[in-house]
C-alpha positions as CSV (number, residue, x, y, z in Angstrom):
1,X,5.4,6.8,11.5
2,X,8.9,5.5,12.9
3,X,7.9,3.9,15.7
4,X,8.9,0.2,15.7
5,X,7.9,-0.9,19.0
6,X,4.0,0.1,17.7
7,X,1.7,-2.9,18.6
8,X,-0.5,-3.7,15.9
9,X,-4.4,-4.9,15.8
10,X,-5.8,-8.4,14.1
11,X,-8.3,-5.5,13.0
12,X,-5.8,-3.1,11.9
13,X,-6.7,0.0,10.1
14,X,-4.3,-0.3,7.2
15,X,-5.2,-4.1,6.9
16,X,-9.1,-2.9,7.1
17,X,-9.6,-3.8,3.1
18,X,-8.7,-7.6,3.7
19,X,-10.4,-8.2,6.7
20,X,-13.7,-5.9,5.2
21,X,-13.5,-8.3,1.8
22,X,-12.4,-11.6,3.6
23,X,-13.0,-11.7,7.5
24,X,-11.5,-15.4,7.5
25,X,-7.9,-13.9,6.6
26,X,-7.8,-12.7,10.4
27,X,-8.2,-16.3,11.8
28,X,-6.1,-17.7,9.3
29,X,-3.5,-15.0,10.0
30,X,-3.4,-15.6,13.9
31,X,0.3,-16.8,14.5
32,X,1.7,-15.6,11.4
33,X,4.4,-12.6,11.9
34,X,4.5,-9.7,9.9
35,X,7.4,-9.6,7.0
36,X,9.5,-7.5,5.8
37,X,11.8,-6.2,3.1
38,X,14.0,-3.8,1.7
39,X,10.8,-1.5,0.4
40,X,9.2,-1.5,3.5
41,X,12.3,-0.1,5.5
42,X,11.9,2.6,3.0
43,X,9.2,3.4,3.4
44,X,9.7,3.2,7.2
45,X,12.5,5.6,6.7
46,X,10.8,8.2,4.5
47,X,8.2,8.8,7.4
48,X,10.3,8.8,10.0
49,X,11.9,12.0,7.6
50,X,8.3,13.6,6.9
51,X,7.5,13.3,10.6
52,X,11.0,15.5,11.7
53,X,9.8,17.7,9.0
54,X,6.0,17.7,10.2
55,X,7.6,18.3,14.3
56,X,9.7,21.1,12.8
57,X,7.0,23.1,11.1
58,X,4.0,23.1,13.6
59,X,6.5,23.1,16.7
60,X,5.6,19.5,17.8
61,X,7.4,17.7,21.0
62,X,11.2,16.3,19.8
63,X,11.1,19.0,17.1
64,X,14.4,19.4,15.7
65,X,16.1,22.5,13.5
66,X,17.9,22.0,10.5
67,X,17.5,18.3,8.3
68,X,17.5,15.0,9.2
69,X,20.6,12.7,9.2
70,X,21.4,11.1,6.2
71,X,19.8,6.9,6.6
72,X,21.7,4.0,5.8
73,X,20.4,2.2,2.7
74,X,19.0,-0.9,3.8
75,X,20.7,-3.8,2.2
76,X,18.4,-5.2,-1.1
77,X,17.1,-1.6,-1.8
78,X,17.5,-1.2,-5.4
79,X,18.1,2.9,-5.6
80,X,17.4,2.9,-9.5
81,X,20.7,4.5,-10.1
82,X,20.6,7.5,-7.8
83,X,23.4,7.4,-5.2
84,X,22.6,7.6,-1.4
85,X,23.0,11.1,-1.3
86,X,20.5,12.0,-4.1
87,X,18.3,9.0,-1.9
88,X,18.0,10.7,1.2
89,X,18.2,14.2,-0.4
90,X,14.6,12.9,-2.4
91,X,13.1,11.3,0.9
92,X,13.8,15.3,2.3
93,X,12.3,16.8,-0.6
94,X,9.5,14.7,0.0
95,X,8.8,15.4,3.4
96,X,9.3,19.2,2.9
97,X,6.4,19.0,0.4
98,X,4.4,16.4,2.8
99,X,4.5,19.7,5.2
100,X,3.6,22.3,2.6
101,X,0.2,20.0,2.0
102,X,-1.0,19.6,5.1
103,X,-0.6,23.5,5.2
104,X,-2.4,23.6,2.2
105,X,-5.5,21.9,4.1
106,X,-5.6,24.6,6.8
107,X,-7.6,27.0,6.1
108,X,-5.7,31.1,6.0
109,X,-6.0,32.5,10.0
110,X,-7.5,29.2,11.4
111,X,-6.4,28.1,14.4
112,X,-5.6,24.2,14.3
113,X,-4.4,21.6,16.5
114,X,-2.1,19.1,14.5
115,X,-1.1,15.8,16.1
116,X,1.3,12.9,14.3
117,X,2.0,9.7,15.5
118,X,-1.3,9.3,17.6
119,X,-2.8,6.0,18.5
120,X,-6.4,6.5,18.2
121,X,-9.2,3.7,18.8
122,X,-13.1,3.1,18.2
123,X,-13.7,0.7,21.4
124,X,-17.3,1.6,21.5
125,X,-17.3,-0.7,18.4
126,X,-14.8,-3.3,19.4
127,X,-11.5,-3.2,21.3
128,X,-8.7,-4.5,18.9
129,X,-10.2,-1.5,16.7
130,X,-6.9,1.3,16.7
131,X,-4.2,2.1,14.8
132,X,-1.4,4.9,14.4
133,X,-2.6,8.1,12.3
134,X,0.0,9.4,10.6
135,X,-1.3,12.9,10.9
136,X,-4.3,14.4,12.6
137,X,-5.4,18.4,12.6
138,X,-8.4,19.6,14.3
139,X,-9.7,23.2,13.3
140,X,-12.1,24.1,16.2
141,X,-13.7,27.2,14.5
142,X,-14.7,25.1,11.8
143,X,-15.4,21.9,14.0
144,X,-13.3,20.2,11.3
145,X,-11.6,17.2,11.5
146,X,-8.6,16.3,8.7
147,X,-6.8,13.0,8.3
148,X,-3.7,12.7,6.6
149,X,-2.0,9.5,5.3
150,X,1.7,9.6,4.1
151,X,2.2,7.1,1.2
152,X,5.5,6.5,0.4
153,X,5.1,3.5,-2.3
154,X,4.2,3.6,-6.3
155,X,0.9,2.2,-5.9
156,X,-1.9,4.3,-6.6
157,X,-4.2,5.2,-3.5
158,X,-7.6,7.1,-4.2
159,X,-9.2,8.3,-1.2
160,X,-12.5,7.4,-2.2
161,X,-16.0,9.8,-2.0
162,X,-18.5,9.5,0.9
163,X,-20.1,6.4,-0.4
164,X,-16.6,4.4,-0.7
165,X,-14.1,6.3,1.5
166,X,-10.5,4.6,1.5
167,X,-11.2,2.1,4.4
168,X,-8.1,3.2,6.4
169,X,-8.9,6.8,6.4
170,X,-12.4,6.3,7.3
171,X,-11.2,4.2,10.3
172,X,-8.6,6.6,11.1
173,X,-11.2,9.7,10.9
174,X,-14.0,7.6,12.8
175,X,-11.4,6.7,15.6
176,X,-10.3,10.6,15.7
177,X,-13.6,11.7,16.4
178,X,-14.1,9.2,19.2
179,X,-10.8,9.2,20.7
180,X,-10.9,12.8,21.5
181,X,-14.3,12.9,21.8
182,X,-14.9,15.3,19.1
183,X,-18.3,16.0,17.3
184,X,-16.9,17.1,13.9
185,X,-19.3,18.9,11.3
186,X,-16.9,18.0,8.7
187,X,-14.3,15.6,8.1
188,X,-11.6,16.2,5.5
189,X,-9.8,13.0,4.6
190,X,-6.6,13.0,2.5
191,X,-3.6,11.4,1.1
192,X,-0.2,12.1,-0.2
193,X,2.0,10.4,-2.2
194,X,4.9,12.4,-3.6
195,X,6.2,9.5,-5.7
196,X,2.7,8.7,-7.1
197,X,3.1,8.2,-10.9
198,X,-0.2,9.7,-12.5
199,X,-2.0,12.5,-11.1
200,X,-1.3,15.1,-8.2
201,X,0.5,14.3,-5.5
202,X,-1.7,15.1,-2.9
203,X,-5.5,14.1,-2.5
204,X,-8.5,15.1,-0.4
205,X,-12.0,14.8,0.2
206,X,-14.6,16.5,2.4
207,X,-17.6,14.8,4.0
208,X,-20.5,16.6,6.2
209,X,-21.2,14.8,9.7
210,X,-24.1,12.5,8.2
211,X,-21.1,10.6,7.2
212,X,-20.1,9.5,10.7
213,X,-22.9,7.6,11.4
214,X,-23.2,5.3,8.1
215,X,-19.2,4.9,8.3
216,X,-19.6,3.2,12.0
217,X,-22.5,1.6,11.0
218,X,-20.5,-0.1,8.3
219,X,-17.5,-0.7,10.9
220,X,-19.9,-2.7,13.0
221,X,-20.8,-5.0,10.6
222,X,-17.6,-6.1,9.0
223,X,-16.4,-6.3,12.8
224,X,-19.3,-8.8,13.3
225,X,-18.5,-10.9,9.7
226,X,-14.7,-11.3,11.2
227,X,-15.9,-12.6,14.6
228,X,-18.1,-15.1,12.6
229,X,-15.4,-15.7,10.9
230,X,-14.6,-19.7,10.8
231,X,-11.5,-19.6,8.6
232,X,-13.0,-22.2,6.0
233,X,-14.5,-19.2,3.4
234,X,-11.6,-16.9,2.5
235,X,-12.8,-14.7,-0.2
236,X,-9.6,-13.6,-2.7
237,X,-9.1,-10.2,-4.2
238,X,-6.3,-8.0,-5.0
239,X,-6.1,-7.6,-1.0
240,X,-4.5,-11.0,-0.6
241,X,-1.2,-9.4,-1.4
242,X,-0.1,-8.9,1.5
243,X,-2.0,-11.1,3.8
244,X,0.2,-13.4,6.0
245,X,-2.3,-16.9,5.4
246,X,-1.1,-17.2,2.1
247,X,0.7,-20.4,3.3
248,X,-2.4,-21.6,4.4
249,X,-5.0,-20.3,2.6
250,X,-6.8,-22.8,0.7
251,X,-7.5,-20.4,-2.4
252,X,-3.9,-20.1,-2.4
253,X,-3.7,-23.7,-2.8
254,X,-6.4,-24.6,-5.2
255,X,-5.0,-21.8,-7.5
256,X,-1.3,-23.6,-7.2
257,X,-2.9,-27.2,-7.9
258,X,-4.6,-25.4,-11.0
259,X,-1.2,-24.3,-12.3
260,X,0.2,-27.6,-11.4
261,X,-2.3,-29.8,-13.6
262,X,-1.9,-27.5,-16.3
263,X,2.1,-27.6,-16.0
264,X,1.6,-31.5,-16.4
265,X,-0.6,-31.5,-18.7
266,X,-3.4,-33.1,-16.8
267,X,-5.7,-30.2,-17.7
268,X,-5.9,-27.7,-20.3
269,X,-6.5,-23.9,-20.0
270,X,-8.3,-24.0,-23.4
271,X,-10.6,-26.8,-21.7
272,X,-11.7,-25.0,-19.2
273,X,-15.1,-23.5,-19.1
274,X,-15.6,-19.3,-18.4
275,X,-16.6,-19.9,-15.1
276,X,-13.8,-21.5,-14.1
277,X,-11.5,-19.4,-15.8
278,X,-13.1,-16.6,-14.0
279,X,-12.9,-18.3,-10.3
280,X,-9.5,-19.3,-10.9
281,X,-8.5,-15.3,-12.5
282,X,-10.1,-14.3,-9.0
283,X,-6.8,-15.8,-6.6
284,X,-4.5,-14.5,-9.0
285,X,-3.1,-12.3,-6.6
286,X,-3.0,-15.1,-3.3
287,X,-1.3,-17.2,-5.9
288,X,1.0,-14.3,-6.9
289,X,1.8,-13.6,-2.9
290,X,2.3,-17.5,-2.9
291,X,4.9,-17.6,-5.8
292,X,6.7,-14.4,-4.3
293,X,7.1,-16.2,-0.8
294,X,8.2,-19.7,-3.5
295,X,11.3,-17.2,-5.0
296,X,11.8,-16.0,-1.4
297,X,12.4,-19.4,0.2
298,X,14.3,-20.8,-3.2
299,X,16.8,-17.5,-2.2
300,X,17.8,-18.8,1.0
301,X,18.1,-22.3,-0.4
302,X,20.6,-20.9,-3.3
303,X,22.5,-19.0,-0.2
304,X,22.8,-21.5,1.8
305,X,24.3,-23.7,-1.4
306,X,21.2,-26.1,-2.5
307,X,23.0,-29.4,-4.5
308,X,20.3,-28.7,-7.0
309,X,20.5,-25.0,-7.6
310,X,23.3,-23.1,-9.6
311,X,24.0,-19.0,-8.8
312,X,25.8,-17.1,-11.4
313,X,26.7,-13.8,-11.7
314,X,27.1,-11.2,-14.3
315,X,28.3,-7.3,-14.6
316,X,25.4,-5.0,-13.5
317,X,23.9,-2.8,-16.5
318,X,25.8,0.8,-16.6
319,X,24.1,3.5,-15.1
320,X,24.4,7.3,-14.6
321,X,26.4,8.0,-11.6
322,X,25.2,12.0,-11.2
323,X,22.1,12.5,-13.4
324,X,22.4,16.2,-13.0
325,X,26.2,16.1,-14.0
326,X,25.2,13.9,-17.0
327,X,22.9,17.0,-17.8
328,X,25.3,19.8,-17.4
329,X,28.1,17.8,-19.7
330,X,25.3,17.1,-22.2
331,X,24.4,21.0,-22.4
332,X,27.9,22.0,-22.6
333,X,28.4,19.9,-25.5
334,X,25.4,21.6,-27.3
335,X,23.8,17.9,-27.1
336,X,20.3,19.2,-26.1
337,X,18.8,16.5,-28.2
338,X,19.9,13.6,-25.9
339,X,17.7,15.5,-22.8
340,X,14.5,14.3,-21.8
341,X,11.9,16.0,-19.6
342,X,11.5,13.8,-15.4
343,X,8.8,11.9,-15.2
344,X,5.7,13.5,-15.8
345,X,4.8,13.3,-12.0
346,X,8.2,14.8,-10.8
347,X,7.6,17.9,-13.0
348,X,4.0,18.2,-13.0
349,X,3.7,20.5,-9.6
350,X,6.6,22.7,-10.5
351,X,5.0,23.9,-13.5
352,X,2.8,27.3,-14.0
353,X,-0.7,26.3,-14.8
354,X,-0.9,28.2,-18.2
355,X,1.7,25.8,-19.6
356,X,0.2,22.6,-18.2
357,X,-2.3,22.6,-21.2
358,X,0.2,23.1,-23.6
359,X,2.6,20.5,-22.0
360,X,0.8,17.7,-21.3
361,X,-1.9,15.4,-23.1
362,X,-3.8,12.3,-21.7
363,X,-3.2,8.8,-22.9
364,X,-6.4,6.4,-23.8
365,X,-8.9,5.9,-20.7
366,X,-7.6,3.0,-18.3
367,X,-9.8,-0.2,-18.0
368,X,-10.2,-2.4,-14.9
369,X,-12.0,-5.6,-14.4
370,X,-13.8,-6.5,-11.0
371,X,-15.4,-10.0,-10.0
372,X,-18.9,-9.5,-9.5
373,X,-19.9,-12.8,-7.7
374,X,-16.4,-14.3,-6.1
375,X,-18.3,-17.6,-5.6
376,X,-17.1,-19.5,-2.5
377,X,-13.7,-21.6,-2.2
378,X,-15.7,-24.6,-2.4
379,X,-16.8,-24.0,-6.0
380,X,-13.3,-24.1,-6.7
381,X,-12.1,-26.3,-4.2
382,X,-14.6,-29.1,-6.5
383,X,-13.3,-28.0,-9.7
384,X,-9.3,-29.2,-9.1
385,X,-9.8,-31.9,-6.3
386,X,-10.1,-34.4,-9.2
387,X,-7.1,-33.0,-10.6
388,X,-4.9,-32.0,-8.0
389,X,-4.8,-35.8,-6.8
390,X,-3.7,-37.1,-10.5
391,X,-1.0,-34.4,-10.1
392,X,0.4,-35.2,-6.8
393,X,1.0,-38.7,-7.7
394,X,2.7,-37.8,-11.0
395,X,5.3,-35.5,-9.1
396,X,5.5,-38.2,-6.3
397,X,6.5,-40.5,-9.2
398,X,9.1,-38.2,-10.7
């Protein structure tokens, strides 16, 4: 989890959703480093803290008593008006609960292996498959084999069923199994994200051994689409967020020369047809990567004291410097009418389950919408060449 001299794979298993949905983002990618950023260093830090409390409980190697030092707020982290202390003290309140989970997934009086921080690999299927697990447990009387994957971010990660298993678990659990040469009868994949806004904490799933076979089966042939891979048919989705061809990709780029000939009024949304509409909807998020690395670059320009943009500044909001002192004044002034439950999440495991019912209600049913056919970059390529020309020589003239 903590480890940053950890050499990572063009087919890595947390990257496994891009390169299963668009094989052409790992040739566009080559040469590209990885970025960071304030969130990521937190999340960094918050499993380097679950993995002393993991070492601690199951007497790994480095296992440490007592609690981890307190780590420095990386510069840029917004702490959402909590003070360090209350930071770090939430990152070990994570971690302890991280550990009471995975002891939740071994069964009462079995004996079990657990492993952290392993490098495990699927070379049968192609070298540059491995990754890092952050937490393996074998159960040998059971011939079980559980992954674990620590989430430390808001985003909402579902490990899937046996049809659609979260790709990075499946590659993790497939990679277990061969790595230590293992012949499970059951895998139990699982994650758990203690900051994870709707829903429990911790999920899991069990799958009987027919589901190795199909899973490889399935590894193999996304394997074989990314060494066909030419780089001229990226395919965009929701996993273009973080891929590092965003500079280059040319969905990226026809989305932007949309945006630009609408900006300039050379084309009208309201003009366009539904299918365009729909292949344009369908980079939203390499065009969202795109603008965020945009604000990024116009940052260092403002720094560095760009003749053509202006910084000001302005007081910060106010903000609660001890929440739990705020609450203790508030109930010693009888003011129980200015208290308001934690988020629903926060509270939701520390209640009994009688009151849960009585406590808590569901909002309306969520809606998603998924492209169907994604067309190819061509399609859209054709609709804004026509346009994108007009539009370069109109900002050229300005």
């Amino acid at each position: 989890m903590s480890n940053p001299a950890v050499v990572h794979s063009k087919l890595s298993f947390s990257a496994r959703k891009r390169w299963k949905n668009c094989p052409d983002s790992v040739l566009l990618s080559a040469g590209f480093a990885d970025k960071t950023s304030p969130y990521a260093a937190e999340g960094t830090a918050a499993h380097s803290v679950a993995e002393f409390y993991v070492r601690q409980a199951f007497g790994l190697p480095g296992a440490l008593p007592g609690d981890p030092l307190d780590i420095p707020i990386t510069e840029g982290l917004n702490l959402k008006g909590r003070t360090p202390e209350a930071w770090n003290e939430d990152m070990r309140r994570h971690g302890r609960a991280y550990v009471e989970f995975i002891r939740g997934l071994i069964p009462a009086g079995s004996a079990a292996h657990v492993t952290i921080e392993q490098r495990v690999a699927i070379p049968s299927i192609h070298p540059q498959l491995f990754g890092t697990a952050d937490c393996l447990v074998w159960l040998p009387e059971l011939r079980r084999l559980v992954v674990v994957d620590y989430k430390y971010g808001f985003e909402d990660v579902a490990v899937g069923d046996a049809e659609n298993t979260n790709e990075q678990l499946a590659a993790y659990a497939v990679a277990g199994a061969e790595t230590f040469r293992l012949e499970p009868a059951e895998f139990c994949v699982a994650v758990f994200q203690p900051r994870r806004v709707i829903g429990l904490a911790g999920q899991s799933e069990m799958f009987t051994s027919d589901w190795l076979p199909a899973e490889r089966h399935k590894l193999r042939r996304e394997v074989a689409a990314v060494d066909a891979a030419t780089g001229q048919n990226p395919n965009a989705g929701d996993w273009c967020r973080y891929c590092r061809a965003k500079p280059i990709c040319p969905r990226t780029h026809n989305a932007a020369a949309a945006a630009l000939a609408v900006y300039t009024g050379e084309r009208s949304l309201h003009s366009m047809t539904d299918d365009e509409v729909v292949q344009l909807w369908a980079a939203r998020s390499a065009f969202k990567g795109f603008w965020e690395d945009v604000e990024e670059r116009i940052e260092l320009l403002a720094q560095a004291g760009h003749a053509r943009l202006q910084v000001t500044t302005s007081d910060g909001r106010r903000k609660w410097k001890d929440d739990a002192q705020v609450t203790l004044t508030l109930l010693a002034m009888g003011r129980t009418d200015l208290l308001e439950p934690k988020a629903l999440s926060t509270v939701f495991d520390k209640l009994p389950a009688f009151a849960r019912d009585e406590l808590i209600a569901r909002g309306s049913p969520t809606r998603s919408i998924k492209l169907v056919d994604p067309g190819t970059p061509s399609q859209i390529a054709k609709l804004f060449k026509k346009y994108s020309n007009i539009v370069d020589a109109q900002v050229k003239g300005e």
